[in-house]
VOGU-3710 file (C-alpha; in Angstrom, 3 decimals, decimal comma):
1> xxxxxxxxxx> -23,284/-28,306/15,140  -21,684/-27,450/18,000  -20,016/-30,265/20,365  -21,081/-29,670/23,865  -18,528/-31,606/25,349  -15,504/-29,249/23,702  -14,505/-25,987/24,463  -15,318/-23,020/22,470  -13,245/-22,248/19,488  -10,405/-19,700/20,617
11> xxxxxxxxxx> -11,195/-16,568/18,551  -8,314/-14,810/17,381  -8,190/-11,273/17,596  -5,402/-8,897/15,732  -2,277/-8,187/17,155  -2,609/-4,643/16,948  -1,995/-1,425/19,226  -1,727/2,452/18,845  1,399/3,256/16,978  1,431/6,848/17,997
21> xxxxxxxxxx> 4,992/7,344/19,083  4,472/9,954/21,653  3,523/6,964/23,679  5,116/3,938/22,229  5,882/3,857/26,533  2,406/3,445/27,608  1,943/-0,282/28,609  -0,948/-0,952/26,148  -0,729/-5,116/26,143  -1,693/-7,106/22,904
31> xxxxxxxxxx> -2,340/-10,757/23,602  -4,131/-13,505/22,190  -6,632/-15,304/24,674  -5,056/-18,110/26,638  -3,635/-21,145/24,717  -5,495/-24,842/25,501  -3,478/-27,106/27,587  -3,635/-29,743/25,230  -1,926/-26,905/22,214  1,654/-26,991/21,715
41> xxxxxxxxxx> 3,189/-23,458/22,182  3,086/-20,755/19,437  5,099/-18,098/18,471  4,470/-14,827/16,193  5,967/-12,373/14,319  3,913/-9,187/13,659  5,393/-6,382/11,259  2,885/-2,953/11,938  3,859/0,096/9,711  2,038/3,116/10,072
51> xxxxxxxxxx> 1,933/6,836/9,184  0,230/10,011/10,125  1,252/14,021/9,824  -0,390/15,466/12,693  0,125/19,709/13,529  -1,196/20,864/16,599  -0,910/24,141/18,752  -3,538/24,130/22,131  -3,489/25,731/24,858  0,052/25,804/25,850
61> xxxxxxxxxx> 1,257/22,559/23,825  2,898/22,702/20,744  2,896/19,611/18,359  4,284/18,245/15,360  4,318/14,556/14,372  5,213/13,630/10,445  6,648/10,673/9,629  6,790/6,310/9,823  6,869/3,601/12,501  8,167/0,438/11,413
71> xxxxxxxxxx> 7,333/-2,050/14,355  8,374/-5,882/14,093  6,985/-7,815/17,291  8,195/-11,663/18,396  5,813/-13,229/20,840  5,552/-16,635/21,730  2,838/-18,077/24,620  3,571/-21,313/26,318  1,012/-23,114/28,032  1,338/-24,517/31,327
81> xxxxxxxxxx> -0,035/-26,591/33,961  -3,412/-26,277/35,852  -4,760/-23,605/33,281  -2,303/-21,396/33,718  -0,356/-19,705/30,650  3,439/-17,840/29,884  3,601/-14,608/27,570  6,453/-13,201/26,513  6,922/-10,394/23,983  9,943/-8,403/22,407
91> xxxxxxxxxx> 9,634/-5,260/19,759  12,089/-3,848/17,550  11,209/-0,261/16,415  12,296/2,135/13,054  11,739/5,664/12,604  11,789/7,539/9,598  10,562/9,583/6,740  7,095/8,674/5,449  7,587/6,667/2,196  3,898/5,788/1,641
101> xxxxxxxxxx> 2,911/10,147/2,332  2,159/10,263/-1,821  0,032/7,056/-1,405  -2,252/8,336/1,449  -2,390/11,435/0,279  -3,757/10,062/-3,650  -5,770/7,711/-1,701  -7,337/10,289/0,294  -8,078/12,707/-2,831  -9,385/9,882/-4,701
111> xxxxxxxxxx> -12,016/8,917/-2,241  -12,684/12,376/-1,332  -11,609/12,350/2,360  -9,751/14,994/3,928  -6,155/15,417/3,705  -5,630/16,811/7,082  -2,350/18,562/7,812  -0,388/16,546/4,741  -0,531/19,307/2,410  1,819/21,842/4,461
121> xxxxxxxxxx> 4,435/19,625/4,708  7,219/18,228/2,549  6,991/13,976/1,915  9,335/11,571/3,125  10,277/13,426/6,125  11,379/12,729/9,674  9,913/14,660/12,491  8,078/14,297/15,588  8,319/17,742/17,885  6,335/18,258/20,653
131> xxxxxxxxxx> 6,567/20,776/23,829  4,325/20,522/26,323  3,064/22,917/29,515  4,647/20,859/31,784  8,367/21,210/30,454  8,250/17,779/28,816  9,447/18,161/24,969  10,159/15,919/22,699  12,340/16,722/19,410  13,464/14,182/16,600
141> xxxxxxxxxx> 14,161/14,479/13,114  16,763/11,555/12,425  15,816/7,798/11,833  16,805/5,376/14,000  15,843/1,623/15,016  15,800/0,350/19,028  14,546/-2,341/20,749  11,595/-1,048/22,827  9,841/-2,000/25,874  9,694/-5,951/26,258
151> xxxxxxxxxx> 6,565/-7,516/28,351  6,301/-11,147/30,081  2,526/-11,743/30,924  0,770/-14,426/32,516  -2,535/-15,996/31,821  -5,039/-18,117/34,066  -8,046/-19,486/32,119  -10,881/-18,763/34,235  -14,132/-20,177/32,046  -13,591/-22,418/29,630
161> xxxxxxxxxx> -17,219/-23,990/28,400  -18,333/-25,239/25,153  -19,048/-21,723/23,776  -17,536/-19,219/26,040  -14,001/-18,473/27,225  -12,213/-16,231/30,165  -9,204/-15,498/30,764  -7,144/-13,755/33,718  -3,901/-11,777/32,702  -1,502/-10,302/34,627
171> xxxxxxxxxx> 1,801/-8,158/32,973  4,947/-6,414/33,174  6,261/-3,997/30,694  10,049/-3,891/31,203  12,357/-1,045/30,692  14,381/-2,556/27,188  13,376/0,163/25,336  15,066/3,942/25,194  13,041/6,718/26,747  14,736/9,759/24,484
181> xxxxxxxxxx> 14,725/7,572/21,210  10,509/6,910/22,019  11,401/3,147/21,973  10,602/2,780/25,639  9,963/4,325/28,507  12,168/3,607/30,888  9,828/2,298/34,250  8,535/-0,925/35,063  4,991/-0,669/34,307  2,101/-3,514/35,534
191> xxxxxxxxxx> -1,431/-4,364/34,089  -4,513/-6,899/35,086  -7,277/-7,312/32,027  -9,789/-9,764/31,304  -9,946/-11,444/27,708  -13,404/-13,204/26,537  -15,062/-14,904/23,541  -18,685/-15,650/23,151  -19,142/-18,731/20,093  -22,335/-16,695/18,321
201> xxxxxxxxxx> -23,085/-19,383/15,950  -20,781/-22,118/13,950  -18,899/-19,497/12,111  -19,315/-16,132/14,003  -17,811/-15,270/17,163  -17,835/-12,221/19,692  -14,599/-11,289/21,156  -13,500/-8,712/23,911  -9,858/-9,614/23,729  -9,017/-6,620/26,347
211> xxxxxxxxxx> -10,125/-4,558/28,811  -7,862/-3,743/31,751  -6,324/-0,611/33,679  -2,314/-0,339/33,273  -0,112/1,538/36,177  2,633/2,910/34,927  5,110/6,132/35,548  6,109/7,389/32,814  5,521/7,737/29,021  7,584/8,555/26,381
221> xxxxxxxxxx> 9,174/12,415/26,963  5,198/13,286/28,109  3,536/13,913/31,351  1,839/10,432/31,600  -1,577/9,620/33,965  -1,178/6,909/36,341  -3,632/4,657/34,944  -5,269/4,610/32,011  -8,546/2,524/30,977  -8,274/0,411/27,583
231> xxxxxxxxxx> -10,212/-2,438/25,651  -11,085/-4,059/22,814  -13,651/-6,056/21,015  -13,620/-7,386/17,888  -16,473/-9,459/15,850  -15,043/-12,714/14,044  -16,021/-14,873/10,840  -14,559/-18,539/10,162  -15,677/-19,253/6,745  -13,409/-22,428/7,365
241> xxxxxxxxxx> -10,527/-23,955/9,269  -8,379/-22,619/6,618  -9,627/-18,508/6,468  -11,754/-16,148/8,391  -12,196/-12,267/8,378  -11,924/-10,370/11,788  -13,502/-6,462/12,493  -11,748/-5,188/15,549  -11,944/-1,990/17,723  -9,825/-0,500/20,168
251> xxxxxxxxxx> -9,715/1,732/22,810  -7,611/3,742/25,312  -7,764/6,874/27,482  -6,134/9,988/27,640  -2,086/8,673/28,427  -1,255/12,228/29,035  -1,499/14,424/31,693  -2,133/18,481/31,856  -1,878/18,696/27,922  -4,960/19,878/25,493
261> xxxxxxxxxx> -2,952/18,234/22,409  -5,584/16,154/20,559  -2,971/13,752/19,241  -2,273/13,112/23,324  -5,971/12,096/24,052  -8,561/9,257/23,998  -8,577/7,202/20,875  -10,491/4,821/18,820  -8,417/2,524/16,329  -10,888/0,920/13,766
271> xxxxxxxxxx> -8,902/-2,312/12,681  -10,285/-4,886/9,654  -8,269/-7,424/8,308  -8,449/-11,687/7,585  -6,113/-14,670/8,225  -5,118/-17,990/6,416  -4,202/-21,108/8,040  -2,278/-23,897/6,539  -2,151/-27,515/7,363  1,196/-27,639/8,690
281> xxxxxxxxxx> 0,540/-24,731/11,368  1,456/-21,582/10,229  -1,147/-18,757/10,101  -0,929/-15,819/8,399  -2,858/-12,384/8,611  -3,321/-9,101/6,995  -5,248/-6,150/8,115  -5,429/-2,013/8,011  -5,942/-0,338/10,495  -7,791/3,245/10,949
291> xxxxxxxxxx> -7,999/6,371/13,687  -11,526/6,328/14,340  -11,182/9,631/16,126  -9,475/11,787/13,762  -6,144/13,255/15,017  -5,358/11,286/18,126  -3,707/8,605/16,447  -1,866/7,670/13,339  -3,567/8,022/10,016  -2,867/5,052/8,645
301> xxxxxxxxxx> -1,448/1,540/9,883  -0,660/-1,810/7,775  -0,552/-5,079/9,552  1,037/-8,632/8,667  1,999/-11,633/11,065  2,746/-14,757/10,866  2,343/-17,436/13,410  3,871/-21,038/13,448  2,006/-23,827/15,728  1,370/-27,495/15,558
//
């Protein structure tokens, strides 16, 4: 039974975001929903890697993405007083060859699915081209690691009932990344989103961890829209304090402006993964993640974190 008298249990959506490194700029926040005052602070430490070969020639753009993203993510959240709540996050970010192309590509003839544009191209290699009709062009075929765009957000806790939860964020994406190494994108960049939960029953819960509009200048080497519409909602299973199983969706517009490259439009990340929780405080999660829309994302993205709080 639920307590009436206690707030709703925080749901706990994954950490992830679009890896596509054409706009590894875009501010596309990731945030858990608003920490209790009565929690101590938390930190985590998310490692994404992803891969995807991607050919494209439309219109006047000219694309060519084949290779790996290797993203490790600090963030720690502080609460504070009178509902209010302190975000900060840092990325480091690794380019190179695709060491897992023979694994997706076996796994992709086993099951049957297509094997999109990996066939025409060599594995374990480095190379992410694109020229657009705009002027803006992109063209790197060496790995290299940088630190890339850091954000500070904060959080107001709007609603806060026994089954329900809102939260109020406002953030900055700072310019700590490198705009011609697609680590950053070298603008200040602002966003306002909403994050909610809905306790369904005792074990189920309904999360829409994001849905905001980001203004921003630039992204990446592209010609980037000045706002773009994202979201998220994920569905959420606590079979116990200890483990639960999250499915998780998200969304974002078109980041790119005057281009018909399909890799540069709306996509759809389909994200399903679990956590475990020990009783000393640390948490830690594995999912996969999958381009729901074929071709505007990367194929293929693993996810692990761990989080420490008492």
């Amino acid at each position: 039974m639920l307590c009436a008298a206690c707030p709703a249990t925080r749901a706990e959506p994954l950490l992830v975001r679009d890896q596509n490194p054409l706009i590894r700029g875009v501010y596309l926040p990731v945030g858990r929903p608003a920490t209790r005052a009565d929690q101590a602070a938390r930190q985590d430490l998310t490692l994404t890697i992803s891969n995807t070969t991607n050919m494209d020639t439309s219109g006047d753009g000219e694309l060519l993405v084949d290779g790996e993203t290797t993203e490790l993510r600090w963030s720690g959240n502080w609460p504070l007083s009178h509902g209010w709540q302190l975000q900060l996050s840092v990325p480091v970010v690794h380019y190179e060859g695709g060491h897992l192309d023979s694994i997706i590509d076996g796994w992709h003839r086993f099951l049957g699915l297509p094997r999109g544009d990996r066939p025409a191209r060599p594995e374990d290699e480095l190379e992410f081209y694109y020229r657009g009709s705009g002027g803006a062009s992109v063209d790197i075929t060496d790995s290299h690691t940088g630190l890339g765009d850091s954000a500070i957000e904060a959080g107001y806790t709007v609603l806060a009932s026994a089954r329900s939860t809102l939260d109020l964020w406002l953030g900055l994406e700072l310019p700590t990344g490198e705009r011609s190494a697609l680590t950053g994108n070298g603008s200040v960049d602002g966003a306002v989103w909403l994050s909610g939960a809905r306790q369904l029953t005792q074990r189920w819960q309904w999360m829409r961890p994001r849905n905001c509009t980001p203004r921003f200048r630039r992204a990446a080497a592209t010609e980037a829209r000045e706002l773009i519409p994202f979201g998220s909602v994920a569905l959420g299973w606590e079979g116990s304090p200890a483990y639960g199983i999250a499915v998780q969706v998200d969304t974002h517009g078109s980041c790119v402006d005057n281009s018909d490259v399909e890799f540069l439009d709306s996509a759809a990340l389909l994200t399903v993964g679990g956590h475990y929780r020990t009783r000393t405080g640390w948490r830690f999660e594995l999912a996969v993640t999958e381009d729901l829309r074929a071709g505007t994302s990367p194929d293929v993205a693993f996810y692990f974190a761990i989080r420490w709080q008492r």
